[in-house]
N, C-alpha and C positions, 0 to 999 in steps of 0.2 A: 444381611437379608433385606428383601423388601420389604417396608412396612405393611401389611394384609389392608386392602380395601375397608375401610367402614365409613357409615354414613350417618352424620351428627345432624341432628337437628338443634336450630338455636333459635325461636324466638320467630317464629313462621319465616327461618332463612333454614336451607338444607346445605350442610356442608360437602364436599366428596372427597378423603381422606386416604390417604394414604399413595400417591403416587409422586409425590417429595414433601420433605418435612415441611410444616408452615413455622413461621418467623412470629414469635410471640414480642412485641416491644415492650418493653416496661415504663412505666411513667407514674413516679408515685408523688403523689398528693402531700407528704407527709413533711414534717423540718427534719426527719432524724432519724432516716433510710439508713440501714449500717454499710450497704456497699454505696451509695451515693453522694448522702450528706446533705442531703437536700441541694443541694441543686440548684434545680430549677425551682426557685420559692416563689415565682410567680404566675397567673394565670396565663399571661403571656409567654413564658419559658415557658412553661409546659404545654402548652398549646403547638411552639414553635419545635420541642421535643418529639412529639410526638407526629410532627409535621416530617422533621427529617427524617425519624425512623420508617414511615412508610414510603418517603422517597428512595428510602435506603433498601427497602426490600419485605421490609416488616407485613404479616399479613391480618395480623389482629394488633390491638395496642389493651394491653393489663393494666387496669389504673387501680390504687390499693388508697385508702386514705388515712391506714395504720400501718406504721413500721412491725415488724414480728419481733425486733430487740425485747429483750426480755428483761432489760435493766428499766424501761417507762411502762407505765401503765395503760390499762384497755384503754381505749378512746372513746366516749360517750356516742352514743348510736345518733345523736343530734347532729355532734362536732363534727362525725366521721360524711355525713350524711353534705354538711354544709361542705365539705372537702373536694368530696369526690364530684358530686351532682353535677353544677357550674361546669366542672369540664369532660364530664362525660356528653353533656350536650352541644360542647363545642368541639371535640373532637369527632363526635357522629356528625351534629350539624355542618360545619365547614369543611370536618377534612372526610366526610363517606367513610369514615373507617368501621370496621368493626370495633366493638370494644369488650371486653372481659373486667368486669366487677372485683377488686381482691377483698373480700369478704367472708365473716362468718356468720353475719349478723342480718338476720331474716329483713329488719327495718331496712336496713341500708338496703341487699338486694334489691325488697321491691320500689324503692327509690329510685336507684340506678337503671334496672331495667325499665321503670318507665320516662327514664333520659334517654333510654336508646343501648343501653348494655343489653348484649344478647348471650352471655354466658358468664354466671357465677364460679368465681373460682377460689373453693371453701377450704381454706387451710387448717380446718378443724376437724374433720373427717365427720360432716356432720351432726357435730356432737349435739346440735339444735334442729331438731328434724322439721322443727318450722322453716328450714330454709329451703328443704324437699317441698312442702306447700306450696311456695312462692313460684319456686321453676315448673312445680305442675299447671300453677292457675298460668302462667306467664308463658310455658313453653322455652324457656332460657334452658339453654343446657348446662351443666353442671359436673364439675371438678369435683371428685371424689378423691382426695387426698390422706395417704396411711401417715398417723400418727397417734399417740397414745399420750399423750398430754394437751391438755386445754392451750387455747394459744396462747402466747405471751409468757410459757410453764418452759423449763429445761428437766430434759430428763436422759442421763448418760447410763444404763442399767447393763451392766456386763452380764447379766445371764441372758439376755437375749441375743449371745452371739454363738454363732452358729443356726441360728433358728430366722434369722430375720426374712428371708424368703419367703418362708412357709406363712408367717406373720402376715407378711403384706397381702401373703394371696387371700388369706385366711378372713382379716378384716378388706379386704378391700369386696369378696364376693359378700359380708355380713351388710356392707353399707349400701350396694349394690340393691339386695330384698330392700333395704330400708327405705331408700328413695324410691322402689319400684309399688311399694306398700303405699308410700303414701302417693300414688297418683303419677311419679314421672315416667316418663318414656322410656324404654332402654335405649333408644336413639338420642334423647339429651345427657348422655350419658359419658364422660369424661374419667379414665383413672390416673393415678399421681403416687409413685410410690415413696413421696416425701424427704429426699434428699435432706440431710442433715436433722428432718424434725422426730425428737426423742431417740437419734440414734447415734452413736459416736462413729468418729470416720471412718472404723472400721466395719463399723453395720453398715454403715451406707457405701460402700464400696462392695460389703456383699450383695448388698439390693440389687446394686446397680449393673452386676458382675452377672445375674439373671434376669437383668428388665424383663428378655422376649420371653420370660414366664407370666409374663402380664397378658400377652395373647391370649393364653386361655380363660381369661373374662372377656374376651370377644366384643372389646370395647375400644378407644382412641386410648395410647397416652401422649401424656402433657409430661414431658421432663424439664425437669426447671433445676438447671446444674449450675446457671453464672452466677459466678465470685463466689460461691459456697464454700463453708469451713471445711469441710471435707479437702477442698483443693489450696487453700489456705493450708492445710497441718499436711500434706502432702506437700505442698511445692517450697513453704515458708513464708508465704506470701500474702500483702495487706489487698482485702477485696477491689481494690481496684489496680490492684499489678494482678490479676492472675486472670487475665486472659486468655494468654496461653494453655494453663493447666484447665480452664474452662471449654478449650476449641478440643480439647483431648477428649474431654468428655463427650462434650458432644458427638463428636465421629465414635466414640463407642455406644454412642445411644441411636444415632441415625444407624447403626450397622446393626442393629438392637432392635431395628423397627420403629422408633419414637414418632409419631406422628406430627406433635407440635412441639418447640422447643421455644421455652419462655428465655428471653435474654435479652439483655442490657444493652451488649453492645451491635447493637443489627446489623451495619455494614461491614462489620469485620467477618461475625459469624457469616452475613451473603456470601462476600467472597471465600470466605472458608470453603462454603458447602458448593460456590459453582466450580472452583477450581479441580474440589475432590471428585463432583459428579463429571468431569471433563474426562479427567485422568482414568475413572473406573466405567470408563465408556457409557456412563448411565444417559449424559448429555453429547451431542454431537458436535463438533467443531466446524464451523464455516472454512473450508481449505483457502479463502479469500480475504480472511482474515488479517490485519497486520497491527501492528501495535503504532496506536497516533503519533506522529512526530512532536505536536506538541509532549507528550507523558514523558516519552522518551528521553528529553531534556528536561524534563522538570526536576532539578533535585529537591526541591522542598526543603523540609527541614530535617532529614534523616538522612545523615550520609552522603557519601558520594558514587553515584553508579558506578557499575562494574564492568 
């Protein structure tokens, strides 16, 4: 299906959604990201990360300045703050990008968005309504993400399977009044049915098995599927081999309607998504088209052409 039209507002910018997915980059801040590993540890790497991803295709870039691992502790609203700040103003300032806050934490938000972050993206389903405050005075749109544990908390509860649909719809419209209570727009308004958070991989396979039930909150979602356990205990695979089991998702969540897809790897998922939009006539082909001579002889370092 097509993803339905809606229209976000972030931060006196109006988005216009839904006539192909947008490209979420990730760039985190953190030494001890479970699908990364940190990385990029420095101001310059991640600056220069988050450079390629939008050359690559990327339409927003997520910067987090706490890993979600559950074996470290929260990260002080100071530290996080000294993390994230620094390059949320260098990636708005130098490279014009949008950018997305990964936060739960009301301090940090209004930090970040006055570096230039135009949308919070709350992996705690709210659970601090001060941070509905911040995107009302600020206008920042806002991630409203289904989970039932505080961040940083694991929780695998076998009675909620079979039920986990109704669940999502259930708290995702509760959170939905919540933020709308205290002040936000229903236009900065982002849903997230929380991939892997408090659900084991076979709730989150349910979730995900009826994302376009999400439609009827008549809001964007934001699926955020790369290198997730779910496709790790599915494929057998350590978060940075599963790509593949990632690009899978994906194309069931674009066929799902997903409006934004948060991911790691940009230029793979790009070409993922323009090759599929070629092939499902979504996109048009130049008939004048030909493939470079240089590409053509390029074997790189994979293989030998066919």
């Amino acid at each position: 299906m097509n993803a339905p039209p809606r229209t976000l507002a972030a931060a006196g910018r109006t988005l216009e959604l839904g006539d192909r997915p947008l490209l979420m980059g990730i760039v985190n801040a953190t030494p001890d990201s479970f699908s990364d590993g940190g990385e990029a540890r420095t101001s310059e790497q991640r600056v220069e990360l988050a450079a390629s991803m939008l050359a690559a295709g990327a339409d927003l870039i997520d910067i987090g300045g706490e890993s979600g691992v559950t074996n470290r502790p929260p990260v002080d609203a100071d530290e996080e703050i000294e993390r994230v700040v620094p390059l949320i103003e260098r990636v708005v300032g130098e490279l014009g990008a949008l950018v997305s806050v990964d936060t739960y934490k009301p301090s940090v938000a209004r930090a970040a968005i006055a570096a230039g972050a135009c949308i919070v993206n709350d992996v705690s389903g709210l659970r601090d309504p001060g941070l509905a405050d911040v995107c009302a005075e600020t206008g920042a749109a806002l991630v409203l993400m289904h989970t039932r544990v505080a961040p940083k908390q694991k929780m695998l509860d076998r009675t909620y399977d079979g039920g986990v649909v109704e669940d999502v719809l259930t708290f995702l419209a509760e959170r939905i009044q919540l933020a709308l209570s205290r002040g936000v727009a229903f236009e900065q308004l982002i849903v997230d049915p929380g991939p892997d958070f408090a659900k084991t991989p076979a709730q989150t396979v349910e979730a995900l098995r009826s994302l376009d039930r999400l439609h009827e909150l008549e809001r964007p979602i934001l699926l955020a599927v790369s290198r997730k356990d779910f496709v790790g205990a599915i494929t057998g695979r350590s978060p940075r081999r599963r790509l593949a089991g990632t690009l899978a998702a994906l194309a069931h969540g674009v066929d799902a309607g997903a409006h934004i897809l948060r991911v790691h790897d940009v230029a793979e998922v790009a070409d993922f998504l323009a090759v599929r939009a070629v092939l499902s006539g979504r996109l048009e082909l130049d008939p004048g088209l030909r493939l470079d001579t240089q590409i053509r002889w390029d074997q790189g370092s994979i293989g030998r052409p066919r």
